[in-house]
C-alpha positions as CSV (number, residue, x, y, z in Angstrom):
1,X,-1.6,-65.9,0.1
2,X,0.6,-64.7,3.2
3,X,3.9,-64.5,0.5
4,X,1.2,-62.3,-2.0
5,X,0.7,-60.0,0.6
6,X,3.9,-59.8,1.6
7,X,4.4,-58.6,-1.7
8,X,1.9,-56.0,-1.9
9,X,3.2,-54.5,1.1
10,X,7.1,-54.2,0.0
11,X,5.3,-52.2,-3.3
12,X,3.1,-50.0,-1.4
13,X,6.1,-49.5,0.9
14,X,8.3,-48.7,-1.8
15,X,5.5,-46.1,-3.5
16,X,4.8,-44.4,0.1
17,X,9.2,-44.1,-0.2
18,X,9.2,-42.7,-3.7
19,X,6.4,-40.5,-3.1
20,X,8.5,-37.6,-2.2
21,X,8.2,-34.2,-3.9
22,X,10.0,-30.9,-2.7
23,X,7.8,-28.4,-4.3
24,X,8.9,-25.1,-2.7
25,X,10.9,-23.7,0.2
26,X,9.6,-20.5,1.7
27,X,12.0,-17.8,1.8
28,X,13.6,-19.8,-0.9
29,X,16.6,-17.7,0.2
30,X,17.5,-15.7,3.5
31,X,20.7,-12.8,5.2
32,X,23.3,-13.1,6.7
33,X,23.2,-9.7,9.6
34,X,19.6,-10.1,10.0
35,X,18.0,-8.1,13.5
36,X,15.9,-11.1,14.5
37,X,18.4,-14.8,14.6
38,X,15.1,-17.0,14.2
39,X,13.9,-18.1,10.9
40,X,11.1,-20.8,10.0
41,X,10.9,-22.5,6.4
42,X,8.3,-23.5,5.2
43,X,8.7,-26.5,3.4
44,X,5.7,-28.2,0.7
45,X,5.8,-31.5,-1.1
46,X,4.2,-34.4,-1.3
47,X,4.8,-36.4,1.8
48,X,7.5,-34.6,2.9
49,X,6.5,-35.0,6.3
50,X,7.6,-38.8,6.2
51,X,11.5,-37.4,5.6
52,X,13.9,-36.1,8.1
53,X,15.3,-33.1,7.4
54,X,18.6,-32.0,8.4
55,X,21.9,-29.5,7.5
56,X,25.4,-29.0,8.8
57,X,26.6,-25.4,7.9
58,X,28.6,-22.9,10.5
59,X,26.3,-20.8,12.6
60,X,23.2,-22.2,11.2
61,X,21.7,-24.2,13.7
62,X,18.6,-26.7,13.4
63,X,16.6,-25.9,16.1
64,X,13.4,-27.6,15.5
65,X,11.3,-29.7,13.0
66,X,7.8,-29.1,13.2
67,X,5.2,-32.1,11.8
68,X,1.5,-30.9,10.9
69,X,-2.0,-32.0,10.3
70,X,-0.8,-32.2,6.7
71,X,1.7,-34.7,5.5
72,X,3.0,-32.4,2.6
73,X,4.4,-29.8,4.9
74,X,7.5,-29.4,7.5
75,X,8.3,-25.9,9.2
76,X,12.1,-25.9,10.0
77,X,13.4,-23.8,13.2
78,X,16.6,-22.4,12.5
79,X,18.8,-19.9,14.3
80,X,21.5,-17.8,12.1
81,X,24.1,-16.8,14.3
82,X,26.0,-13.2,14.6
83,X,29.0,-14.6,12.9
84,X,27.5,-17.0,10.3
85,X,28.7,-15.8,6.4
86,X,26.9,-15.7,3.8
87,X,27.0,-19.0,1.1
88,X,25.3,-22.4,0.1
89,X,25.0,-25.3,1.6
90,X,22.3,-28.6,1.4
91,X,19.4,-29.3,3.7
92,X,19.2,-33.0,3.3
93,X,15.6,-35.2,3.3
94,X,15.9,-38.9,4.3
95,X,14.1,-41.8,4.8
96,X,15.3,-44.5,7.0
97,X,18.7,-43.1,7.0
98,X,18.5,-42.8,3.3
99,X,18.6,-39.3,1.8
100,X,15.8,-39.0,-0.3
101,X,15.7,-35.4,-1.6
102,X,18.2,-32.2,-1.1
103,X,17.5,-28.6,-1.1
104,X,20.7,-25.9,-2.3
105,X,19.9,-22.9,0.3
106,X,21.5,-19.7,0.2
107,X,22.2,-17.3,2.8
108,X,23.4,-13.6,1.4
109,X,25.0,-10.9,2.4
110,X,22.8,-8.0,2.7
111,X,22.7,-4.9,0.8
112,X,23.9,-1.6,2.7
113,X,23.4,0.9,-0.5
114,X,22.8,4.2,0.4
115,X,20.1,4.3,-1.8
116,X,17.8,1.5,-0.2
117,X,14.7,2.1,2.4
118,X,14.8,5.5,2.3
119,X,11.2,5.5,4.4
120,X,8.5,7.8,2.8
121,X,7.3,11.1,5.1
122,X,5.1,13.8,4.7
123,X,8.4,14.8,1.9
124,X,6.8,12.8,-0.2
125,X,3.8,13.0,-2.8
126,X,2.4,9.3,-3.9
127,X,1.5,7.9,-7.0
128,X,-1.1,5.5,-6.8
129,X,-1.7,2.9,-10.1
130,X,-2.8,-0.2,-11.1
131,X,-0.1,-1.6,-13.4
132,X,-2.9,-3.8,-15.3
133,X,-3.9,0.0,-16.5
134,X,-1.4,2.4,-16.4
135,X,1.1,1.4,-19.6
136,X,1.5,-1.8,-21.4
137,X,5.9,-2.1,-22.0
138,X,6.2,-5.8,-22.9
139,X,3.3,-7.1,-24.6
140,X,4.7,-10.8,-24.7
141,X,3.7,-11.3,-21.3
142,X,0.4,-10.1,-21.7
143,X,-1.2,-13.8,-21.6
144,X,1.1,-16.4,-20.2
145,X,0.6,-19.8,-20.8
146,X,-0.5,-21.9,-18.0
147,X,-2.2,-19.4,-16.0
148,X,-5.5,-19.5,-15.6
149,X,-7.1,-16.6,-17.4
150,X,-6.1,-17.3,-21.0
151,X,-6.5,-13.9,-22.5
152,X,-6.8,-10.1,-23.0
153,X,-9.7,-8.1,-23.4
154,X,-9.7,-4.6,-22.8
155,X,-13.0,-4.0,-23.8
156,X,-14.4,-5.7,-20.3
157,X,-13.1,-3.9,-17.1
158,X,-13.0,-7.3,-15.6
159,X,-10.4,-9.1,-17.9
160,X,-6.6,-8.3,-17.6
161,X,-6.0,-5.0,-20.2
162,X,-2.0,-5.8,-20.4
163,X,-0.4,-3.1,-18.2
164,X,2.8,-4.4,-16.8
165,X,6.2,-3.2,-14.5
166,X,7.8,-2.5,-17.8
167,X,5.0,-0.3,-18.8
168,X,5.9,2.1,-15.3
169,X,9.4,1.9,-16.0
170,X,9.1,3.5,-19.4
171,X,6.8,6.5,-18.0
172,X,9.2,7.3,-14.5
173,X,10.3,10.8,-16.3
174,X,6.5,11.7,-16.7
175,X,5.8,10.9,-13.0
176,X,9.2,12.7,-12.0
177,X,8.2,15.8,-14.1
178,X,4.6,16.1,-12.6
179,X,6.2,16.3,-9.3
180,X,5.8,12.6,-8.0
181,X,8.4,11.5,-5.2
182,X,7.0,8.0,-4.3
183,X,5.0,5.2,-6.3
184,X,2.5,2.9,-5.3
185,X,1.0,-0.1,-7.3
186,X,-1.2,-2.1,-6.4
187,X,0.0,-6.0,-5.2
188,X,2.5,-7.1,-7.9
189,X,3.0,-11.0,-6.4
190,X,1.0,-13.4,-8.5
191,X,-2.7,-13.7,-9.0
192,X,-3.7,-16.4,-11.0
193,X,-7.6,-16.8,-10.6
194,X,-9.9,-17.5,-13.2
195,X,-11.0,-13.8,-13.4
196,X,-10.7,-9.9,-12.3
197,X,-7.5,-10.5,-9.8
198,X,-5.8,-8.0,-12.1
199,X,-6.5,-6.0,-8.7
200,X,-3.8,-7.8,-7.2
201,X,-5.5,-8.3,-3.7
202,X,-6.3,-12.5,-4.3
203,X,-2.5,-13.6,-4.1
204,X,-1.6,-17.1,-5.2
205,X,2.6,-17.0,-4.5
206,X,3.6,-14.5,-2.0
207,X,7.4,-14.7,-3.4
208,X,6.7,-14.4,-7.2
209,X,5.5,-11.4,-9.1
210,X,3.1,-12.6,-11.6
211,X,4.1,-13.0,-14.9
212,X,2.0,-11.2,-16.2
213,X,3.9,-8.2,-14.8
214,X,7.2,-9.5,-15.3
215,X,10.0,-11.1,-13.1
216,X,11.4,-10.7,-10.0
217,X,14.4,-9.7,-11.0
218,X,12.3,-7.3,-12.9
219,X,10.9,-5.5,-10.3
220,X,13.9,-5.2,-8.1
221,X,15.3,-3.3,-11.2
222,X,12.3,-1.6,-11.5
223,X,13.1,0.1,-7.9
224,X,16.6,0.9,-8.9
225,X,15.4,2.9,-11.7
226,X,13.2,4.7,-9.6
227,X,15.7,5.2,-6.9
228,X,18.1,6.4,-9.5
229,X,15.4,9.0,-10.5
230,X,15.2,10.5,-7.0
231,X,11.7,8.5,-6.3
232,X,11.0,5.7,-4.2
233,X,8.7,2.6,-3.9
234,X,5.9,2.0,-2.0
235,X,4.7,-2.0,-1.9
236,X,1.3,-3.1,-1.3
237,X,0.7,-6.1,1.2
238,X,-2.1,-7.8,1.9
239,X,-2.4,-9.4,5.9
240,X,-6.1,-10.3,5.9
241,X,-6.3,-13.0,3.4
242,X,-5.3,-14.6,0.1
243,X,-6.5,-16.0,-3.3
244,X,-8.5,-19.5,-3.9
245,X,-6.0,-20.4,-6.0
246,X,-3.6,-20.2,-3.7
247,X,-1.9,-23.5,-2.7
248,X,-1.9,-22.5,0.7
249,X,-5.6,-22.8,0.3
250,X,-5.6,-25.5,-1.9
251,X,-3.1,-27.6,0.0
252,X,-3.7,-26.1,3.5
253,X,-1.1,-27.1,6.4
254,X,-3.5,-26.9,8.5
255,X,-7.2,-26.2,9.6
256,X,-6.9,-23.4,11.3
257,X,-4.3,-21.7,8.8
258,X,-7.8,-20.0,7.9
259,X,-10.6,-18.5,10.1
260,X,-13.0,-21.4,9.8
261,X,-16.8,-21.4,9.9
262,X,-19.7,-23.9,9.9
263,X,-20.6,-22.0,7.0
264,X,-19.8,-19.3,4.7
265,X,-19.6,-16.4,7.0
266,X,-18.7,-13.3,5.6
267,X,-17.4,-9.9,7.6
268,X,-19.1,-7.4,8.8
269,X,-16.8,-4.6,7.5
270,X,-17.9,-2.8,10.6
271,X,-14.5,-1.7,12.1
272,X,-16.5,0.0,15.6
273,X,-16.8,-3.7,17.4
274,X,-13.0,-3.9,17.6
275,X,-12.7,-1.1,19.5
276,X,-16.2,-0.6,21.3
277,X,-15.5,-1.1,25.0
278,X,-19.0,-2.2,24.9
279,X,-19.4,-4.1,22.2
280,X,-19.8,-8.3,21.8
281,X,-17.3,-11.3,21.7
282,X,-19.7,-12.3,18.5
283,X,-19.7,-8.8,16.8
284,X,-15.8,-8.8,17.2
285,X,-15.2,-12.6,15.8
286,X,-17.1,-11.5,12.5
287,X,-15.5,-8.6,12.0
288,X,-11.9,-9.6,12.1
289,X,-12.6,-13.5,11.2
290,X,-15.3,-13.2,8.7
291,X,-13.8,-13.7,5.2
292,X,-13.9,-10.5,2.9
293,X,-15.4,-12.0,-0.2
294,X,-15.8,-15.9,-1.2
295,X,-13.0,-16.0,-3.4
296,X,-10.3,-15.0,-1.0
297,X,-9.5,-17.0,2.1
298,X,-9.2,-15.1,5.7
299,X,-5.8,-15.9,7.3
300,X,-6.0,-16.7,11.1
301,X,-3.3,-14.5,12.0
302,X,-3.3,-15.9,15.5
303,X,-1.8,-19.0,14.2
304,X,2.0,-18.6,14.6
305,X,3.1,-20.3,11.6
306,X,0.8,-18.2,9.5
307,X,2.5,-15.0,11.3
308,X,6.0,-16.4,10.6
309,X,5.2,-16.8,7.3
310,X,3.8,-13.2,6.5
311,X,6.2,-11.6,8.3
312,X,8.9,-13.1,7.0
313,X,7.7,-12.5,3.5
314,X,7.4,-8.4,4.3
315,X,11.0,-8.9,5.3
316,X,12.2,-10.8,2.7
317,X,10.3,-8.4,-0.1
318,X,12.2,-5.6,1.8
319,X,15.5,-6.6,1.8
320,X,15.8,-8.1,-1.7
321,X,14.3,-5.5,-3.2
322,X,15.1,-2.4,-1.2
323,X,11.4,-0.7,-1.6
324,X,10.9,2.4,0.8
325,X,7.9,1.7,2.2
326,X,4.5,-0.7,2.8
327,X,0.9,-0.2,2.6
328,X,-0.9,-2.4,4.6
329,X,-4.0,-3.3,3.3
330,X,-7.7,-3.7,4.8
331,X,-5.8,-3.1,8.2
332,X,-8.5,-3.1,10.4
333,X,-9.5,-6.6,9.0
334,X,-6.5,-8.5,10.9
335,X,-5.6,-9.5,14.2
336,X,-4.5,-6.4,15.9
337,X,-1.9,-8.0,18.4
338,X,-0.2,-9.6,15.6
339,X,0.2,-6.4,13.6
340,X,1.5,-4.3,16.3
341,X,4.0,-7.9,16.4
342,X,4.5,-7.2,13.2
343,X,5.4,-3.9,12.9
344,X,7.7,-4.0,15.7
345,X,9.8,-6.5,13.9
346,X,9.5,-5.3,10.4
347,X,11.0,-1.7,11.9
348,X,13.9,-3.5,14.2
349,X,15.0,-5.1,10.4
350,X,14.2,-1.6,8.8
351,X,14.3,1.3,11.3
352,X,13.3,3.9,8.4
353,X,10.7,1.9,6.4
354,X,7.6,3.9,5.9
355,X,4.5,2.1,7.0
356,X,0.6,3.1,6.5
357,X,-2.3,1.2,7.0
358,X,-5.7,1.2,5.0
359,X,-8.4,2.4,7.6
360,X,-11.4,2.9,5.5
361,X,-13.4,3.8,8.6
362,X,-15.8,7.1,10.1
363,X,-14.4,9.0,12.3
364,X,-11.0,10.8,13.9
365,X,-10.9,8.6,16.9
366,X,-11.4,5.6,15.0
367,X,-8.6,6.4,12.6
368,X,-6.4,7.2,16.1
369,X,-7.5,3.7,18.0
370,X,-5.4,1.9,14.6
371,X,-2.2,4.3,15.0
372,X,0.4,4.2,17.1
373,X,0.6,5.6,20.9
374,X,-1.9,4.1,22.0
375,X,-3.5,7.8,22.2
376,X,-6.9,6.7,22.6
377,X,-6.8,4.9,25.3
378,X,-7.0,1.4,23.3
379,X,-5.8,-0.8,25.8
380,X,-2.4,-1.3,23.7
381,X,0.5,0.5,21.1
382,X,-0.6,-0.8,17.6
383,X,2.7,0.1,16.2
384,X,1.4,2.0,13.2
385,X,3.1,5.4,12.2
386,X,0.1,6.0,10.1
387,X,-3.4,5.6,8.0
388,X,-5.5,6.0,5.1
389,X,-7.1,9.4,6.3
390,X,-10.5,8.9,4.9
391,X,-12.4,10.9,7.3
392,X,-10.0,14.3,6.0
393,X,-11.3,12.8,2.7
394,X,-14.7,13.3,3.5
395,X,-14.4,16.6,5.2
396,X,-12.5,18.0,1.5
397,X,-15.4,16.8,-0.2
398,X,-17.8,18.3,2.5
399,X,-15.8,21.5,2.3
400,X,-16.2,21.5,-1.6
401,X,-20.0,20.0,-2.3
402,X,-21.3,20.9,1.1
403,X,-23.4,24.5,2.2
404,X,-21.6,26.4,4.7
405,X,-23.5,25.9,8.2
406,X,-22.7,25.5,12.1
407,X,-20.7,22.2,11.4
408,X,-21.4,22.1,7.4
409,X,-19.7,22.8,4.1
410,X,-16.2,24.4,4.7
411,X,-16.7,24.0,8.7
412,X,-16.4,20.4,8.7
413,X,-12.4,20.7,7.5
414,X,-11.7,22.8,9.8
415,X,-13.3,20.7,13.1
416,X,-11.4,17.4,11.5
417,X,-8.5,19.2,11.9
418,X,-8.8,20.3,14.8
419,X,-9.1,16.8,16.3
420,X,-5.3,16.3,14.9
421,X,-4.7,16.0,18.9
422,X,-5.7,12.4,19.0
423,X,-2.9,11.2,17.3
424,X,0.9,10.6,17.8
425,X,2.0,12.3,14.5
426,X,-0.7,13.5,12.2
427,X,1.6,14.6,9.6
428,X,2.6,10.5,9.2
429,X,-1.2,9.9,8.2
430,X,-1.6,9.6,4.3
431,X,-4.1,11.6,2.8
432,X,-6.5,11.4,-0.7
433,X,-9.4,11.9,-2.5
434,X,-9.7,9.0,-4.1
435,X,-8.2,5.6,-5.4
436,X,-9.2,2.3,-6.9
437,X,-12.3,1.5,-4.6
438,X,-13.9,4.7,-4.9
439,X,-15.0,7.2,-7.4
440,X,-12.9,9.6,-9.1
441,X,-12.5,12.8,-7.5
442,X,-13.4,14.9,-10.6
443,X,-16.5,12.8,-10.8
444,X,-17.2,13.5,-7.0
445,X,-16.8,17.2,-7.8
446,X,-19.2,17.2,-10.4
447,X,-16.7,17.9,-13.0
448,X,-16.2,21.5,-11.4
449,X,-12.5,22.3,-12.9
450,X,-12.4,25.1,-10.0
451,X,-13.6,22.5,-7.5
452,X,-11.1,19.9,-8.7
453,X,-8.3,23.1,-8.5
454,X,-9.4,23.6,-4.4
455,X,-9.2,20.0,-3.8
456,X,-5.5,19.8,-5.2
457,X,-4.8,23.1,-3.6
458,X,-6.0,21.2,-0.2
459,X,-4.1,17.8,-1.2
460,X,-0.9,19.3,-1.6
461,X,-0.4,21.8,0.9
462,X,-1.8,19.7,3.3
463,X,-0.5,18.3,6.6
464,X,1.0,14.8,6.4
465,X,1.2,12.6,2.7
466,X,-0.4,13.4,0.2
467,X,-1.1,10.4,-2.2
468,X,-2.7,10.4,-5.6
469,X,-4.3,8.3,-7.8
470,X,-3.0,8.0,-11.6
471,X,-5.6,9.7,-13.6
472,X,-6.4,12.3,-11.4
473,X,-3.8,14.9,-12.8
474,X,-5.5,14.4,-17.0
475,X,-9.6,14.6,-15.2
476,X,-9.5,11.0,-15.6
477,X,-13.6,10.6,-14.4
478,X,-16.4,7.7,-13.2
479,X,-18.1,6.4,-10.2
480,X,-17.1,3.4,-8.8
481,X,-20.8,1.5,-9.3
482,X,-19.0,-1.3,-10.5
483,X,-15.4,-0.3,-9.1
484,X,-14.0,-1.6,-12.7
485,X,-15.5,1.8,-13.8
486,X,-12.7,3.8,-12.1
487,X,-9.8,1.1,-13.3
488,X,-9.6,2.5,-16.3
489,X,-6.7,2.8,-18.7
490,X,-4.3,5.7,-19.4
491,X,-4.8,7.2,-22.3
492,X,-1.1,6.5,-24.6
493,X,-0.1,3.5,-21.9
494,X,-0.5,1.2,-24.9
495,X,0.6,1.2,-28.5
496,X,-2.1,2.2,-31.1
497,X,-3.9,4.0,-28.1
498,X,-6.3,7.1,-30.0
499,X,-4.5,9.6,-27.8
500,X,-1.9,9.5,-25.6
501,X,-2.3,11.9,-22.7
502,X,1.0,11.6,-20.9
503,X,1.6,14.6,-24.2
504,X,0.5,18.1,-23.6
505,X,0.0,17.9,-27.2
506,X,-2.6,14.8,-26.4
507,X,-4.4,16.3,-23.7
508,X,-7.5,18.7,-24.6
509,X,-7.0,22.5,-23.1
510,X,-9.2,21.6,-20.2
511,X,-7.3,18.7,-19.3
512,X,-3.6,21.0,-19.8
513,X,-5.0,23.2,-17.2
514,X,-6.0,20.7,-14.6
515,X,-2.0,19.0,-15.5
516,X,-0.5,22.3,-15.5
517,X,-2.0,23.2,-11.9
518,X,-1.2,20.2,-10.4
519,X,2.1,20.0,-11.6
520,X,3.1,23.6,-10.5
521,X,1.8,22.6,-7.0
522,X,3.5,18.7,-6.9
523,X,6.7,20.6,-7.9
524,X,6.5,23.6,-5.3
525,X,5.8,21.3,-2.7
526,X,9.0,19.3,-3.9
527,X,10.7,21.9,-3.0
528,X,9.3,23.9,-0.2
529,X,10.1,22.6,3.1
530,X,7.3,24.3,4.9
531,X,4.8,22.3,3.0
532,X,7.2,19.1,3.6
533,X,7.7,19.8,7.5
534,X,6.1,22.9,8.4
535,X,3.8,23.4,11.5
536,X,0.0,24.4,10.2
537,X,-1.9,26.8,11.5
538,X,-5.8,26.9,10.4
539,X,-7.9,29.7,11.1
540,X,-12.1,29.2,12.3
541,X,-14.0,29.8,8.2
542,X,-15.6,32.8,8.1
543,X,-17.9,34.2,5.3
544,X,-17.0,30.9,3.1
545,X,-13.5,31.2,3.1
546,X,-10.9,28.9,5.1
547,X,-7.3,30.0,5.3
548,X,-4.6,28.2,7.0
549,X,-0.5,28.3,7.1
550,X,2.1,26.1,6.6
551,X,5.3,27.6,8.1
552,X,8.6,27.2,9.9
553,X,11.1,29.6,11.0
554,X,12.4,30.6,7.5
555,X,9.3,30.4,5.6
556,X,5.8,30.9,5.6
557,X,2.9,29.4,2.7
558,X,-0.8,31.2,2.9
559,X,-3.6,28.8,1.5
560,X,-7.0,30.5,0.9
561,X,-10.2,28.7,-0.1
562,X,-13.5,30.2,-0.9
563,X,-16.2,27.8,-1.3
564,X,-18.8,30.6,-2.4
565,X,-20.4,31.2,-5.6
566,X,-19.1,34.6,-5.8
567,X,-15.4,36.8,-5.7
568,X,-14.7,37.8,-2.4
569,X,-12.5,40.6,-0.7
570,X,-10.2,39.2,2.4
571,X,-9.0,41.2,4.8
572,X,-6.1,39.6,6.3
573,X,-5.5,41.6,9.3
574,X,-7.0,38.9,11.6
575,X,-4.3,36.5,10.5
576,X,-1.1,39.1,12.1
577,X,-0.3,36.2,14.3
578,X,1.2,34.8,10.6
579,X,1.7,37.5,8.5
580,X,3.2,40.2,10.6
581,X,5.9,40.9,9.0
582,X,5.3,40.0,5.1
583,X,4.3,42.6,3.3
584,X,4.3,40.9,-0.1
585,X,3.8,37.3,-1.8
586,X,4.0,35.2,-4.9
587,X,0.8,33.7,-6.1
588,X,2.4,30.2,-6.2
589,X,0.3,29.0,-9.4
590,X,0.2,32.3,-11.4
591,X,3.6,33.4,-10.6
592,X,2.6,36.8,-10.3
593,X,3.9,39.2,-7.2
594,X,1.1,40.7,-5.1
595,X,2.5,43.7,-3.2
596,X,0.2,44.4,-0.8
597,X,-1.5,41.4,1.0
598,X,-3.7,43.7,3.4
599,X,-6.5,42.7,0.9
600,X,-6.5,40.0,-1.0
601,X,-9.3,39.4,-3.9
602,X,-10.3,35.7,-4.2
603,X,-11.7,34.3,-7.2
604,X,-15.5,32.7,-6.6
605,X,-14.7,28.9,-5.7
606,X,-11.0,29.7,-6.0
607,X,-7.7,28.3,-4.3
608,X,-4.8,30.4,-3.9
609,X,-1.2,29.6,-2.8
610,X,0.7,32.4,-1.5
611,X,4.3,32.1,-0.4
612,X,4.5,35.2,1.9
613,X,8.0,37.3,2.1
């Protein structure tokens, strides 16, 4: 009996021993030159924790092994000296002295093009799109075996439609003609859940761009070619949580790499208890803590392996790809010491990389207690050039839909702007009208085509960055009740479309004129560096009309809006303080030379663009 167990123990033994899988290595691959020395790997497979890991490579140091509440994990310390080079070399698993598994890793050099990180400031104009619906290039990889939804429909706003990288590529001319300096999509990395993560915002591998999109390799190409057209690359990154799919999620390393809960507890989406000097403890832990949905995980930023690991995948996203700039999504979601931790290291390794967070929130101050400076008296720098400027949003939309009254209508864009004070550097705040989680601004304008012309007017000669959502420039129309609604295709970004509207010659006459006006104003502002950089000076509304100035020492820009239902006659004598000297101007969209400006005639709910002389 003794000798059978004996037995039984030597196989068990031996199983345990053979057990060993390395599935992954996180960053698979790391710089030589990098800012910070430290970098922690994450390593997953199956039991790894019973190995000893261990390398031998000049100027890479071991520093520490880490061993967690789950066997199938080890986080590996390392410091990368100053005068380490870049090459390969084997971190070595064993067992008992035995190796058992090996790992190639590479350290590169990194890449000092000219070209790479350029940052994105109010000089820019951004593209927003969702690559599942913008163009289709490579229908191969529209279903990809293996993943988990298993095909196309794009009938259903809920199934994958087949947009792809590929699909973007093949249209940059058409976003460089229409005036666009900077594109956005929506999170490329992989989401494969069972249904409607074409989104992007449920990730299930932080380092791979899912297949469905293409390659890796893929996209870094994908932001040469846009570099190579004069544009840049904004990427979308997601702090607050991940997908169910995820094997962070499935496999986790640890409890508390999630915010736990007795029970399904779900946020608030109330951003006021982070801030509210009077607020609750309680109020406070369900905000930030409280998972979004059920079907993506909340990440427990306060745990430093799950900071490592984010921030070192920003970095690494960065540097191999050389994108310009990162939107930060559901901002005010996450752990705010660890973002201003984060930003401060994501700028020492990229001092020019533009950064804007997504603060979907109510009012001025609130938008200021996210940004940086600490201008609001918030107890501590957040870090953050920049935000989502949602309540400007809602003061263009007051200023178009609204009725003129004491704080109404056209007032309400003037007294937002006026509270510009509360912020380090309102020209770094990134402004809209819409984008994939709200309705489409011609739809918000009641299909009004002279509405829709004030709002771009307002959008593009505005202070700070003015983004845009694909669609808008073709009246691309619906309310976001379900958001799918608004996630609609392009019309042409498949083969065998009915029309393709990225051709003047596929567009109706109504849908010309809206392309035509925005792409005279995209393309101006492209070139006008009082619009880029210019101070503004805004003017108190009076009689329905709101005019303001974008200038700097060489050149001046008028912007007149009348909200009423009927022409008006402006007398611009109370503006001398800006127009002292012009005595004529170009009507920016018309082209046409106006040679006295002492009256101006405005058009009933009409925009004009003057650039003064």
């Amino acid at each position: 009996m003794r000798k059978l167990i004996f037995i039984l123990f030597i196989l068990l033994a031996n199983q345990t021993v053979n057990a060993q899988k390395l599935d992954r290595i996180e960053p698979m691959f790391w710089w030589v030159g990098m800012h910070n020395p430290q970098l922690q790997l994450l390593v997953h497979g199956e039991n790894i924790a019973a190995t000893e890991a261990q390398l031998n490579y000049p100027g890479v140091t071991l520093v520490k092994v880490h061993k967690v509440e789950n066997p199938n994990y080890l986080f590996l310390d390392l410091t990368i000296s100053n005068d380490a080079k870049a090459g390969k070399f084997p971190i070595v698993f064993t067992q008992n002295g035995k190796k058992k598994l090996q790992y190639v890793y590479e350290l590169k050099n990194r890449d000092q093009s000219a070209s790479r990180i350029q940052g994105v400031t109010s000089k820019d104009l951004i593209y927003l799109l969702m690559p599942d619906r913008f163009a289709n290039g490579d229908p191969k990889n529209d279903v990809v075996k293996g993943m988990q939804e298993t095909k196309l429909n794009r009938d259903s706003m809920y199934y994958r439609h087949g947009g792809d990288i590929q699909g973007v590529i093949n249209h940059l001319d058409y976003l460089k003609d229409l005036g666009v300096t900077a594109i956005w999509m929506t999170p490329e990395i992989e989401n494969d859940m069972p249904l409607a993560s074409y989104h992007g915002y449920a990730a299930t591998d932080h380092y791979k761009i899912d297949a469905r999109y293409g390659t890796n390799e893929l996209f870094k190409s994908y932001v040469e070619q846009v570099h190579a057209k004069g544009m840049k690359v904004v990427k979308d990154v997601v702090h607050n949580h991940i997908g169910t799919g995820h094997y962070l999620y499935t496999d986790m390393p640890m409890k508390d790499w999630l915010n736990q809960w007795p029970a399904y507890t779900q946020t608030s989406y109330r951003d006021q208890p982070v801030m509210d000097i009077h607020g609750s403890l309680a109020d406070k832990k369900r905000m930030l803590d409280g998972w979004f949905v059920p079907t993506m995980p909340d990440l427990n930023q306060r745990n430093p392996f799950v900071q490592n690991y984010l921030t070192q995948n920003h970095i690494w996203w960065v540097e191999y790809s050389g994108i310009d700039g990162l939107r930060l999504d559901t901002y005010p979601y996450s752990d705010p010491v660890y973002l201003a931790d984060w930003a401060e290291k994501m700028r020492a390794e990229f001092p020019t990389l533009g950064i804007f967070g997504e603060t979907l929130v109510n009012s001025v101050a609130s938008q200021a207690f996210f940004t940086g400076g600490n201008t609001v008296n918030g107890g501590f720098d957040t870090k953050l050039p920049g935000i989502t400027d949602a309540v400007l949003k809602d003061a263009i939309y007051e200023a178009l839909n609204g009725k003129s009254g004491w704080t109404d209508g056209i007032y309400r864009l003037y007294a937002t702007l006026a509270q510009d004070f509360l912020y380090q550097d309102a020209t770094r705040n990134v402004i809209f009208l819409d984008n994939h989680d709200m309705s489409r601004f011609y739809s918000m304008v009641n299909e009004d085509i002279q509405k829709y012309k004030a709002g771009m007017t307002l959008l593009l000669t505005m202070r700070g960055i003015p983004q845009v959502y694909y669609g808008t420039e073709i009246l691309m129309k619906n309310f976001s009740n379900p958001d799918g609604l608004v996630r609609s295709d392009f019309p042409g970004g498949w083969k065998g479309d009915a029309t393709n509207k990225f051709k003047a010659e596929g567009r109706t006459a109504a849908e010309n004129d809206a392309f035509n006006h925005f792409r005279t104003l995209a393309n101006f502002r492209k070139n006008n560096d009082a619009l880029q950089t210019g101070k503004l000076m805004q003017y108190v509304p009076q009689d329905g009309i709101y005019v303001y100035f974008r200038y700097n020492d060489s050149n001046t820009v008028m912007v007149i809006i009348n909200t009423e239902d009927k022409e008006l006659s402006l007398d611009t004598s109370r503006f001398d303080e800006r127009m002292a000297t012009a005595t004529t101007a170009t009507n920016v969209i018309t082209g046409e030379t106006i040679n006295q400006i002492k009256t101006i005639t405005v058009p009933a709910k009409g925009s004009m663009v003057l650039a003064l002389k």
